[in-house]
N, C-alpha and C positions, 0 to 999 in steps of 0.2 A: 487629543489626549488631555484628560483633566489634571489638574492638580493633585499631585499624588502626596500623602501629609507625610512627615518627619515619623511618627509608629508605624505608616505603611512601609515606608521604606527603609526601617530598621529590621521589619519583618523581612522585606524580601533580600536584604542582604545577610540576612542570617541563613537563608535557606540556599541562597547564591554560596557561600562557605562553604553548607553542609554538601552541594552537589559536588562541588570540586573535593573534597574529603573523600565524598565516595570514589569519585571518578580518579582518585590516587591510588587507590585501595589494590594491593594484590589479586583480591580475588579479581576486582574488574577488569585488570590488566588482564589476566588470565583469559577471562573470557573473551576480549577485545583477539586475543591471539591465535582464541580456538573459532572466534567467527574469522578470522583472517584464512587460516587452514581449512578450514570450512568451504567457502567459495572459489577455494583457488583447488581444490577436489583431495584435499588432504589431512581430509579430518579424521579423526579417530572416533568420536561420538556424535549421532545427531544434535543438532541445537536447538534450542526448545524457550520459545515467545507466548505469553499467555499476555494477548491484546487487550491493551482496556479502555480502549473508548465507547465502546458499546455501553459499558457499564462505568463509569467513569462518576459519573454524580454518587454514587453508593461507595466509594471509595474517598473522591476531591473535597466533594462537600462538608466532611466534619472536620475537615484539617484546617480547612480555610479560615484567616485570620482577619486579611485587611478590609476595609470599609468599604474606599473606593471601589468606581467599578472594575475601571481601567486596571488600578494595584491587582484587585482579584484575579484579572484576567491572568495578568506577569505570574503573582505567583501559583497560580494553577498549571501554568506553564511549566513551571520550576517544577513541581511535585509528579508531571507528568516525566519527567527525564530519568526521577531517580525511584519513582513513589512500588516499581517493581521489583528491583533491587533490595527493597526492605521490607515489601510484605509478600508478594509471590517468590521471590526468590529463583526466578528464571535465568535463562541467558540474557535479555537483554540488555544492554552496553551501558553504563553513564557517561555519557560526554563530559571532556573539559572547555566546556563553554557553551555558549547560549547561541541556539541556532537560530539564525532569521534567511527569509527567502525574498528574492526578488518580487514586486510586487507588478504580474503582469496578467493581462488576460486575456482572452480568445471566446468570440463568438460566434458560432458557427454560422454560415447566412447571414453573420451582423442582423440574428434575430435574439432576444433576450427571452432565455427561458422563462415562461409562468407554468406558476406550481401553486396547486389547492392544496390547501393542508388539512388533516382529519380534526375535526373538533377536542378540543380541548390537549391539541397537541400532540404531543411523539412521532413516530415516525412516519405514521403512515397519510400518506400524498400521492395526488395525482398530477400528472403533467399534461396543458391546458395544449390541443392540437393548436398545429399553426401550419401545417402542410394535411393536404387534403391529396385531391386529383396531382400527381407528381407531372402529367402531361402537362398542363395547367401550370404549376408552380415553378417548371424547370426554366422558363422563357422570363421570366421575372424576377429568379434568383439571382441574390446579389454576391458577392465573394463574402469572407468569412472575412470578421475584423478581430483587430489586437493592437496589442498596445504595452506599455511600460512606464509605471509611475515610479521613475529611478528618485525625484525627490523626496516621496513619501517614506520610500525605503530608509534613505539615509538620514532623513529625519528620524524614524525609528530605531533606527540604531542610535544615534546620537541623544535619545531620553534614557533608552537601556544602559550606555556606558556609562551613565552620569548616575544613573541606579546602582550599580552595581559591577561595569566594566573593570574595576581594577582589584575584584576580587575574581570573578568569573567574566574571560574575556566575551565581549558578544561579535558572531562571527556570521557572515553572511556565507551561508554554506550553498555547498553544490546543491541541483536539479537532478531528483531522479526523474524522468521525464514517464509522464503519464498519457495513453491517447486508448477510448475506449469508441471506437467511432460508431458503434450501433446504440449505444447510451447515448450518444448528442443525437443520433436519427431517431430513437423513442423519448427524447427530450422535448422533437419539436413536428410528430405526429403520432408517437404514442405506438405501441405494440402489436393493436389489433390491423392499424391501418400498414404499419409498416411490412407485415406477412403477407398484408392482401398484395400490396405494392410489387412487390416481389413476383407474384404470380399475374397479377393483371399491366403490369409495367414494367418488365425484366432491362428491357433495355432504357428506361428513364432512371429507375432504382441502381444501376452500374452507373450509369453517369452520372448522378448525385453523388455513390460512395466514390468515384474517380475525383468528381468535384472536389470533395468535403479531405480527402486523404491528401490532395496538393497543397489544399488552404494550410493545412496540418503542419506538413511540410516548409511550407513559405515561412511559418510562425516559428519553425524550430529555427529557418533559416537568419531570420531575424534575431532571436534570441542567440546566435551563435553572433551573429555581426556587430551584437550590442556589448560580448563578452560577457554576457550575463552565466552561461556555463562555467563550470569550476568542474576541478576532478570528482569524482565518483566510486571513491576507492575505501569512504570509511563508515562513519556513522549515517550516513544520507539514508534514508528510506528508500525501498525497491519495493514500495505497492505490496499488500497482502500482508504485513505483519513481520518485512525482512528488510533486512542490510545490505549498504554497499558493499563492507569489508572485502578488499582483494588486491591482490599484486599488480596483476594482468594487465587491465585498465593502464590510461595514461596519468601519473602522478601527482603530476605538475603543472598551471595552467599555463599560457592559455592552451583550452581542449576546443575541439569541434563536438558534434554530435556523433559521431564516429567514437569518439572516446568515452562514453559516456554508457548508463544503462538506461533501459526503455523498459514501462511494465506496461499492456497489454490485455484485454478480455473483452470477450463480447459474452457475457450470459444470457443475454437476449437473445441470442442464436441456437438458444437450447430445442429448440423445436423443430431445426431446419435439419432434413436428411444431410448426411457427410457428404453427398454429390452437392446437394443443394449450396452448402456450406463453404464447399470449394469453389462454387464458382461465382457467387455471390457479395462475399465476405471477403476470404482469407486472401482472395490477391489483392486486397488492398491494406490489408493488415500486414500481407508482408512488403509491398513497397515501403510501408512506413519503418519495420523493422530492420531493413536490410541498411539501415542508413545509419544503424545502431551501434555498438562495440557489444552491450550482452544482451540477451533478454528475460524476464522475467515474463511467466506468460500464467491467466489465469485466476478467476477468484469460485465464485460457485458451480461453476458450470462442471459438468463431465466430461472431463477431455479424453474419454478413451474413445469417446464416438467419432471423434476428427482426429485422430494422431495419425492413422498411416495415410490417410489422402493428403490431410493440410498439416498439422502441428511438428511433424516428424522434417518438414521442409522449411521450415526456419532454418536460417543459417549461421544464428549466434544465441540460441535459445542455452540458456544458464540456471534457469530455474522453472519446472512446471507442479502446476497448483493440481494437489490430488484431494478434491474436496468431499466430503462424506458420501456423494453420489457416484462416486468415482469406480468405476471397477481398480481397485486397488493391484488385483493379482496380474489382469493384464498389462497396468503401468508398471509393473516393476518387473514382469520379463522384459517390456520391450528399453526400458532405463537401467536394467541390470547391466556394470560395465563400462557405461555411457558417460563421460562427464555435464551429465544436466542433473541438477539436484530434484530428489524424491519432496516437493515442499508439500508434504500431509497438511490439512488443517481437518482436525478429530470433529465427529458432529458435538454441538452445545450443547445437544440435551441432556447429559450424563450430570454437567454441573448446572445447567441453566434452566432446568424444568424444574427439578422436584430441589423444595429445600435439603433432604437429606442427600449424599454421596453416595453412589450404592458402589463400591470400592471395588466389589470383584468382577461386576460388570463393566466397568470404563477399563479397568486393567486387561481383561480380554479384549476390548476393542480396540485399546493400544497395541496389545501385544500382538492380536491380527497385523497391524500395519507394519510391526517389527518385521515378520514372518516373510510377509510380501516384498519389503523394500531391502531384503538381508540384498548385500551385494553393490547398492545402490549409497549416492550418497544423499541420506533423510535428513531434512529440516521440522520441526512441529511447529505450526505456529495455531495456536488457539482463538479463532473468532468467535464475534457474531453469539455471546453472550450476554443478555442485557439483563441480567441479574443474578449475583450469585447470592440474592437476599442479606446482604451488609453481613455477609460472614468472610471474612475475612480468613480466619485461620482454615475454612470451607477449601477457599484458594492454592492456599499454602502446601495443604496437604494435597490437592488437585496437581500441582504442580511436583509434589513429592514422588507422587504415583507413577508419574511418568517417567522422572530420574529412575526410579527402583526398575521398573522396568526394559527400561534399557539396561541396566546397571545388570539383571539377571538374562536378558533373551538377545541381545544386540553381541552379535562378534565382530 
């Protein structure tokens, strides 16, 4: 960490203030109460997240003050917790206090990902094979490594409180735990190889994903021995654009993994028939989740192709991801009733193609998902837009449209 100057860190405790300000505020209490009712299957309205890290530079970037890189980074940080709150005007939450996480990591095979990047930057990248022939590779694989740099952690906290702790506390907050276990196997042979694998090495390809879901396991087991888990009950993140907020969970530490929420997806599976699916995949996805207190399950993929073979046999499934590809009408007979949450994410194109809003278009598409999920309990969470063209009030009204809509077709 560099030297952070005397103007920098006037600036981030100005905005350390303004977060706790908000985060006092009625309205956010309010909200804080309705994602509580929310999760715990008692809400009255859906709740409604317009994500912004996709598009997050068209937003951070002209706000940004300090010199430093470091300061920059903090207060970028800052503006990410509340920067929704005052110009989307969504549900989600302001924290009273600055969250930091454990500083730990897991490598699958103790092989380290390489990744080519596209020229001149952005997202698009390819991941460099390193598993070929699986008959080959299986006799030489080595176990999955991990680790915990608890000093760096609480060194980081200890520059943050001196910034700013005694205005906004800084808190080393709970784990929502993450495990996408066909993403670390296209990490480290890539997509095409890993489909062939599957059909030319069925029984190598189960023993790898047997492999790689124990490694998984040993790592939570760890992190649960080290008391690095904390409850999972409030602001923590639940993967895909949600909150922990909920009663149910355990409170208070110390927690196990058992107490805790887990989120979940293979989109890289989008191509495997539901037989294939089930037998390939999902019993290792559910060993992993059965070890869990909720789940959250889900990002791009269509999960109506797998719900009555695999997704429907989770045992603590809490929230599934109904993504634009979704047959919506079938997810919300078979969740009508059901305490797992309806989590819609709308497609981006309405606000993230065309500069202008076409209003009565995106409001039908909302309101489709009203129609379907009536009965159910619905979450909206908006991704996976990476430009609303620096229009800001674009946003606001994007966000409006969706209130209004609930507000007229939601019972």
């Amino acid at each position: 960490m560099s030297f952070i100057s005397t103007k920098d860190k006037e600036i981030l405790r100005r905005l350390a203030f303004h977060q706790m300000e908000l985060a006092c505020s009625d309205i956010n209490h309010q909200r804080i109460k309705d994602w509580y009712d929310h999760n715990d299957y008692k809400g009255k309205r859906p709740m409604i997240h317009f994500e912004l890290g996709s598009f997050q530079d068209e937003i951070l970037q002209k706000r940004l003050l300090c010199v430093d890189e470091d300061a920059r980074g903090i207060e970028a940080d800052l503006y990410r917790e509340f920067v929704n709150f005052e110009v989307f005007d969504d549900d989600k939450p302001v924290r009273d206090y600055f969250p930091l996480q454990w500083n730990t990591w897991f490598l699958p095979f103790d092989l380290e990902v390489k990744t080519k990047h596209a020229p001149g930057g952005g997202v698009g990248h390819q991941f460099v094979d390193q598993i070929g022939d699986l008959s080959k590779f299986l006799p030489k694989q080595k176990k999955s490594s991990y680790g915990l740099n608890r000093e760096d952690t609480m060194n980081r906290k200890e520059m943050l409180d001196d910034l700013f702790g005694d205005i906004l506390p800084v808190r080393i907050e709970g784990l929502s735990v993450s495990c996408y276990l066909t993403y670390y196997v296209i990490k480290l042979m890539g997509m095409e190889t890993m489909l062939f694998s599957i059909c030319d090495y069925p029984d190598e390809f189960q023993e790898m994903m047997c492999r790689l879901s124990d490694d998984f396991l040993e790592y939570y087991r760890f992190c649960e021995s080290e008391a690095l888990y904390l409850p999972t009950v409030g602001f923590e993140h639940v993967g895909q654009g949600s909150f922990a907020f909920n009663t149910t969970l355990k409170q208070e530490p110390p927690v196990k993994i058992s107490d805790i929420w887990l989120h979940m997806n293979s989109q890289e599976s989008v191509v495997l028939s539901p037989e294939m699916f089930d037998e390939f995949v999902f019993p290792y996805y559910k060993k992993i989740s059965d070890n869990f207190g909720r789940l959250s399950y889900g990002c791009c993929e269509p999960v109506d192709a797998f719900w009555k073979k695999s997704f429907s046999k989770f045992n603590n499934l809490g929230k599934i991801t109904i993504s634009p590809w979704c047959d919506q009408e079938f997810m919300g007979n078979e969740l009508r009733g059901k305490n797992i949450i309806f989590h819609r994410k709308p497609s981006p194109n309405y606000i993230g193609v065309n500069k202008e809003l076409d209003e009565n278009a995106f409001c039908e598409h909302i309101n489709e998902t009203l129609k379907f999920a009536k009965g159910c309990h619905l979450e909206i969470t908006q991704r996976d837009v990476y430009t609303i063209y620096n229009d800001e009030a674009k946003a606001r009204r994007y966000v409006a449209l969706i209130r209004n809509c609930i507000e007229n077709n939601w019972e």
